[in-house]
C-alpha positions in Angstrom: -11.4 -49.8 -9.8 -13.8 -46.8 -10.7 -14.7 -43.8 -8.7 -18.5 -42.2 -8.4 -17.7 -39.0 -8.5 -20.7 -37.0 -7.0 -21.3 -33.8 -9.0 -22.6 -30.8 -7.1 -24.4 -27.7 -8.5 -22.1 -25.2 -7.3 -24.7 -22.4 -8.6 -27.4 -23.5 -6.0 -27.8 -21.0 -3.1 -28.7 -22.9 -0.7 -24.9 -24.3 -0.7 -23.4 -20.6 0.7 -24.7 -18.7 3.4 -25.5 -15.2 3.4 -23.2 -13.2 4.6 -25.4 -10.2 6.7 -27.2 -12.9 8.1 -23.8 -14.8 9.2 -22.7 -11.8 10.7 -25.8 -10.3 12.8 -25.9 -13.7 14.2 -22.0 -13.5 15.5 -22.6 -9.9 16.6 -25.9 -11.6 19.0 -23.3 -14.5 20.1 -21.0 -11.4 21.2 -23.4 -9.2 22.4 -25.1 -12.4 24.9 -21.2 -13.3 26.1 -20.9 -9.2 27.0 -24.0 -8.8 29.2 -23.4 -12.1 30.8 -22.2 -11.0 34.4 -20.9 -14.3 35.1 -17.6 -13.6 33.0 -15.1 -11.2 34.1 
């Protein structure tokens, strides 16, 4: 009983995200939940 095992490129960028980008994005999610009036 074999296995495939897959082999990934672990040098291709597209695999990781970039980190700025990651967190301007969380501080939008923040920022929307802060000026929504509808939570205390």
């Amino acid at each position: 009983m074999g296995v495939d095992a897959k082999t990934t490129d672990l040098t291709d960028a597209s695999l990781y995200f970039n980190r700025e980008l990651s967190l301007l994005e969380f501080n939008r999610r923040v920022l929307a939940q802060a000026t929504d009036r509808s939570h205390p």
